[in-house]
C-alpha positions in Angstrom: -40.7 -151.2 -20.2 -40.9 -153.7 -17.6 -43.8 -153.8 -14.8 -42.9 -155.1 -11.6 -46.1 -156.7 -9.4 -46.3 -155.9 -5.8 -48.9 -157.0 -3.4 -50.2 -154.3 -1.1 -52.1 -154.8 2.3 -55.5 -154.9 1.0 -55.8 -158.2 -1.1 -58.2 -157.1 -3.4 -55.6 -154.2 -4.8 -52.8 -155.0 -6.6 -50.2 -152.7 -7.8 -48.2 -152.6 -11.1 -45.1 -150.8 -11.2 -42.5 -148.9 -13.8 -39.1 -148.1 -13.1 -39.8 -144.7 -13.7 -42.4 -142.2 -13.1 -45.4 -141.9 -15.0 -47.3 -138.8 -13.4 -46.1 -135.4 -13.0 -47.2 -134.5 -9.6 -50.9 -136.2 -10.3 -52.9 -138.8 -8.9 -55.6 -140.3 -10.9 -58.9 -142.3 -9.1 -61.3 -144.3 -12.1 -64.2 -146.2 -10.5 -65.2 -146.7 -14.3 -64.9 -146.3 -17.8 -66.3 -142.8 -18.4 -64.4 -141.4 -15.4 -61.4 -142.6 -17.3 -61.3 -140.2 -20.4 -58.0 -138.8 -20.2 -56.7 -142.4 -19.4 -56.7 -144.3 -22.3 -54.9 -147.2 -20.7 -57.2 -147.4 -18.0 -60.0 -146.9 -20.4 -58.9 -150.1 -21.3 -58.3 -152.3 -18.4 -62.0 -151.2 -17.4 -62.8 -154.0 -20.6 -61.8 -156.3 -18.2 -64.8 -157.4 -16.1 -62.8 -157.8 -12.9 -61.5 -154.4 -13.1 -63.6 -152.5 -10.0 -61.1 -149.1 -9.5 -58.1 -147.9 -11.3 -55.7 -146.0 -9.4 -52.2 -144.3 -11.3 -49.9 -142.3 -9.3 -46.3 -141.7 -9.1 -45.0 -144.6 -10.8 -47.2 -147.3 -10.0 -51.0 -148.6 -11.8 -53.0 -150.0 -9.0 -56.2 -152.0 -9.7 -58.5 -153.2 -7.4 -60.7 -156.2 -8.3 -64.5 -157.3 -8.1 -64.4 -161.0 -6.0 -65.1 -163.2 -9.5 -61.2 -163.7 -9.7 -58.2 -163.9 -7.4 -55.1 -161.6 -8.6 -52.8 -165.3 -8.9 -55.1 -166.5 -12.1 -54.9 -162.9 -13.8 -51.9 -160.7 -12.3 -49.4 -162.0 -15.3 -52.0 -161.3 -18.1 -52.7 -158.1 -16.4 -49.3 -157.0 -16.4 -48.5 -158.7 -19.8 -51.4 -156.1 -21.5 -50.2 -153.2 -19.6 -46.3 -153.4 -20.9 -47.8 -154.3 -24.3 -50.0 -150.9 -24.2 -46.6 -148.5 -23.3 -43.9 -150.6 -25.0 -46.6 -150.2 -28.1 -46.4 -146.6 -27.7 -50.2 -145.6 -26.1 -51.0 -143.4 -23.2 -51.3 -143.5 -20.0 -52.9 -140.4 -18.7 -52.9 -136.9 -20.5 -51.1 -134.8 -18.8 -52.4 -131.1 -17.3 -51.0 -128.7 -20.0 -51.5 -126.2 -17.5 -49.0 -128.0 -14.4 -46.9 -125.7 -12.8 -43.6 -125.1 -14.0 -41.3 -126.8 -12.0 -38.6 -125.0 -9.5 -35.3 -126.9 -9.0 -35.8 -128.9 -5.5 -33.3 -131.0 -3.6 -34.9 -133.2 -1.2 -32.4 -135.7 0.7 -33.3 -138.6 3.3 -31.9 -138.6 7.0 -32.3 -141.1 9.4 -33.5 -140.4 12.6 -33.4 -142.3 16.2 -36.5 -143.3 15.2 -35.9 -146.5 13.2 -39.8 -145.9 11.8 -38.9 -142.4 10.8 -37.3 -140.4 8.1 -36.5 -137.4 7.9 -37.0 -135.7 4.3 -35.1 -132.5 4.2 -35.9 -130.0 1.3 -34.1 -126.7 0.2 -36.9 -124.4 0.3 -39.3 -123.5 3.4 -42.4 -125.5 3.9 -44.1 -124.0 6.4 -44.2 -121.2 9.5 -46.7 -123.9 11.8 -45.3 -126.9 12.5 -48.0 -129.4 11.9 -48.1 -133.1 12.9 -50.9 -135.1 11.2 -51.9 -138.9 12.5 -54.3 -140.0 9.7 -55.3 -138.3 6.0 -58.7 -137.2 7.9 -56.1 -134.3 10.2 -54.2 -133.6 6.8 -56.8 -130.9 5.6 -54.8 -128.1 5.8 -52.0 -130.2 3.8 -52.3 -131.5 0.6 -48.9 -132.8 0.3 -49.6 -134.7 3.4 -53.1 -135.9 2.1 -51.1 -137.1 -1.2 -48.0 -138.7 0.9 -51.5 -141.1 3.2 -52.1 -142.5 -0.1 -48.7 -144.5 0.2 -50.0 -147.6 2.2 -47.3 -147.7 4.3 -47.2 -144.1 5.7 -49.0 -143.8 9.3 -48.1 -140.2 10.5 -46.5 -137.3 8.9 -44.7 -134.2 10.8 -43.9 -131.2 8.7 -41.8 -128.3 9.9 -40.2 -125.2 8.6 -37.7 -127.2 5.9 -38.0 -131.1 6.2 -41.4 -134.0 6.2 -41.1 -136.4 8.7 -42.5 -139.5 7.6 -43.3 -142.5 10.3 -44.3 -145.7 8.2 -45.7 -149.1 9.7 -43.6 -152.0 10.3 -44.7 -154.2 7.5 -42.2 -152.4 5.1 -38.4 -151.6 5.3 -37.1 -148.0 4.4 -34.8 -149.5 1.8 -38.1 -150.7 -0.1 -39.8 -147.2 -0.8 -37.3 -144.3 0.4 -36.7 -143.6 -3.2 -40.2 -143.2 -3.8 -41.1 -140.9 -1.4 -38.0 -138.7 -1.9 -38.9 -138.4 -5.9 -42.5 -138.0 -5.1 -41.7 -135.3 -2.4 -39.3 -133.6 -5.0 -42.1 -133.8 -7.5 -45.2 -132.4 -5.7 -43.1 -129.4 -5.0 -40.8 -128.9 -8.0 -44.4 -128.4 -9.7 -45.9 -126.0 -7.5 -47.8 -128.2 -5.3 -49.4 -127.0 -1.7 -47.3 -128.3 1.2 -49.7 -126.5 3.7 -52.2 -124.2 3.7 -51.7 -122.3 6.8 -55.2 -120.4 6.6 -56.4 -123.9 7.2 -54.6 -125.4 10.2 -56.8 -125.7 13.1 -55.6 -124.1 16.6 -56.5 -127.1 18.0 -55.2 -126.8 21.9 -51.6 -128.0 21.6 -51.1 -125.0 19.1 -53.0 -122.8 21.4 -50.7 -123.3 24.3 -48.1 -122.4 22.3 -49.3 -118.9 21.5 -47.8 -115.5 22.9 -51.0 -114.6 24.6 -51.2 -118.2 26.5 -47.4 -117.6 27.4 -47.9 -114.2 28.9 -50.7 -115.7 31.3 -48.1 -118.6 32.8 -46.5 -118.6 36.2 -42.8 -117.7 35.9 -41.6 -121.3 36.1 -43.9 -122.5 33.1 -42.1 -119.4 31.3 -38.7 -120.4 32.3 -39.7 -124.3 31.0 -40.9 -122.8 27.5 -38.0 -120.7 27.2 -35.4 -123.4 28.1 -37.1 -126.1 25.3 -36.9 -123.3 22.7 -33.4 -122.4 23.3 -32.0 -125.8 24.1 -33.8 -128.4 23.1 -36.1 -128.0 19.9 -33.0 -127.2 17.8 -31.5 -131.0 18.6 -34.9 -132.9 18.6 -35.4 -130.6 15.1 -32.2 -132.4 14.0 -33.8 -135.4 14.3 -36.6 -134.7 12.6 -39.3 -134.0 15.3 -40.0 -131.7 17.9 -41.6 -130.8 21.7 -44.2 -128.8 22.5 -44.8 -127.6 26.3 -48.4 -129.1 27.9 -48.4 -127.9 31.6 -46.3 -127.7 34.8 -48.5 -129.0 38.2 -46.2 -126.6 40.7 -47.8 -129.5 43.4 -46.5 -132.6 41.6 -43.2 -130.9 40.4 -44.4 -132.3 36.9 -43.9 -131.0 33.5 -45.8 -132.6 30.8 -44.9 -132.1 27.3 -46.1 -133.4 23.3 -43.5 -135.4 21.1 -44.1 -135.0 17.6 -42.7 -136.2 14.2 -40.1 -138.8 14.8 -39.7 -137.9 18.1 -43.0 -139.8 19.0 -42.6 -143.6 19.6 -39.4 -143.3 19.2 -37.6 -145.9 21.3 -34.7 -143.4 22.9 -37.5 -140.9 23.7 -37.9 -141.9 27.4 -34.4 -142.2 27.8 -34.5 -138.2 26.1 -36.8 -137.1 28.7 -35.0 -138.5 31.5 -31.7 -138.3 31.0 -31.6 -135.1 28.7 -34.8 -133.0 29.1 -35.5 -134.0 32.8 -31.9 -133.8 34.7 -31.5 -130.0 32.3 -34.8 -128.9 33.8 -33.6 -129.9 37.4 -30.4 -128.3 36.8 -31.4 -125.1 35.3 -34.2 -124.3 37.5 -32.6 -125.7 40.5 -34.9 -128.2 41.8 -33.6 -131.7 41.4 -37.8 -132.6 42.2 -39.1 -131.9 38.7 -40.5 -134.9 36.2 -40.9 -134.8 32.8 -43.4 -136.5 31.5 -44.4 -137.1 27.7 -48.6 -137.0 27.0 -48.5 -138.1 23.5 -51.1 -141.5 23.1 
C-alpha cells in the first residue's frame, strides 16, 4: 500500500491518500484520542503531539496540525507510519455491520458547457425537486450534497431528477478528482445513502414561483413564458446538466427575468443562451421582437 501526499488549501491540513477506498459510504471526524475508538489507526496518530483532528473519508486520511511543526519536517514520517500500520495488517476504521446493502449503481461523468461543471449522471431517480445548493449551510435537506462540500474543491452542487451537477473552483482540474467523486457518488448511493430529503427542502421563493397555484394567478403572457421554457428549453439546458426557472415578466419593460441553475450558472455561453436562443424564441413565439431576457442569478 502506497500513500500519496497532497496538499489541500488550508495549510495546516494535509491529506494522505490510497489508491483505493477505505470507507464504505462513511466519513469519520476525531478531534482526539477517545473520539477515535473504532479507529485504531487514528487512535494512533493522536500519539503524535502535533496531531489536532483526524479526518478519514473516501480514500484519503487527512490530519490537521497544532502550529509546533510545519507539514515539510514531518509529512514523510507521517506517511511512512501510516503505510507501515495497513501494509502491517491493522485497521483503519471498523466498519458499521449494519451499512446498507448496496444496490448496483452506474454513475457516469459528462461534460457540460460549463468548463467548471460536471455533470454526474446516475441510473436511478434522485429526486422529484430540483434543488441547487451554494454552500454546505443550504445542503440540509441533502446529505449527499452535505457529504460531496466536504471535498475542498466543490463550490455548488445542483441535483435534479437523475444526475448531480457539481461546479468546483478553479484551483483544481477535473482530470485530478473526477474519479473520486464518481466512486464516491456511486458509493453513497449503492449503500443506501440520502440524496435528498424532500420533506426538508425549503419553498424558499424561486420554488414558490414555480408552483401551480402561483401559475394560475399570472397574466397570460407570464403563462405562455413558463409554458414555452418547460416544453422547449429545460429539456436542452437539462442536457447540460442545469436548468431555468421563470422569475417575472415587467409587461412595461418587455422584460423577462429568469434563474440559471446547476451548470447553467456562470457558465460562459450562458449570455450568448439567453440571447441568441432563449431571447430571439421568446420574440418569435410570442410575436414581439421587444422582449429581453435577462438572467438574476448573483
Amino acid at each position: 500500500m502506497k500513500i500519496t501526499i497532497k496538499e489541500t488549501q488550508n495549510p495546516t491540513i494535509l491529506k494522505f491518500e490510497f489508491q483505493d477506498f477505505i470507507t464504505q459510504n462513511q466519513n469519520f471526524e476525531y478531534k482526539n484520542i477517545d473520539e477515535a475508538k473504532n479507529s485504531p489507526l487514528a487512535q494512533q496518530l493522536f500519539y503524535l503531539p502535533f496531531v489536532k483532528t483526524v479526518y478519514i473519508s473516501g480514500n484519503f486520511i487527512a490530519i490537521e496540525r497544532f502550529s509546533i511543526v510545519e507539514w515539510s519536517d514531518v509529512q514523510e514520517a507521517v506517511a511512512d507510519q501510516i503505510e507501515s500500520f495497513v501494509n502491517n495488517g491493522g485497521i483503519i476504521v471498523l466498519q458499521d455491520e449494519n451499512v446498507n446493502k448496496k444496490q448496483p449503481i452506474t454513475v457516469y461523468g459528462e461534460t457540460t458547457p460549463n468548463p467548471a461543471s460536471l455533470k454526474f449522471v446516475v441510473n436511478k431517480a434522485l429526486t422529484k425537486i430540483a434543488v441547487e445548493f451554494k454552500n454546505s449551510d443550504q445542503a440540509k435537506s441533502s446529505p449527499l450534497a452535505q457529504e460531496l462540500f466536504k471535498f475542498h474543491f466543490v463550490k455548488e452542487i445542483f441535483i435534479a431528477e437523475n444526475y448531480i451537477s457539481v461546479t468546483k473552483y478553479d484551483s483544481i482540474s477535473w482530470d485530478e478528482v473526477t474519479l473520486e467523486l464518481r466512486t464516491f457518488i456511486k458509493q453513497f448511493i449503492e449503500n443506501g445513502g440520502t440524496v435528498t430529503d424532500e420533506s426538508l427542502i425549503e419553498n424558499d421563493a424561486k420554488q414558490k414561483k414555480q408552483e401551480i397555484k402561483h401559475f394560475d394567478n399570472l397574466d397570460t403572457t407570464s403563462q405562455q413564458i413558463i409554458n414555452i421554457l418547460e416544453e422547449y428549453v429545460k429539456p436542452a439546458v437539462a442536457a447540460d446538466g442545469g436548468n431555468i426557472l421563470f422569475d417575472s415578466y415587467n409587461e412595461t419593460e418587455k422584460r423577462v427575468k429568469v434563474v440559471l441553475q446547476g451548470a447553467c450558472n456562470g457558465c460562459p455561453s450562458s449570455t450568448f443562451t439567453l440571447k441568441s436562443g432563449i431571447e430571439n424564441m421568446l420574440k418569435d413565439m410570442l410575436n414581439d421582437k421587444d422582449i429581453i431576457v435577462e438572467a438574476i442569478n448573483g
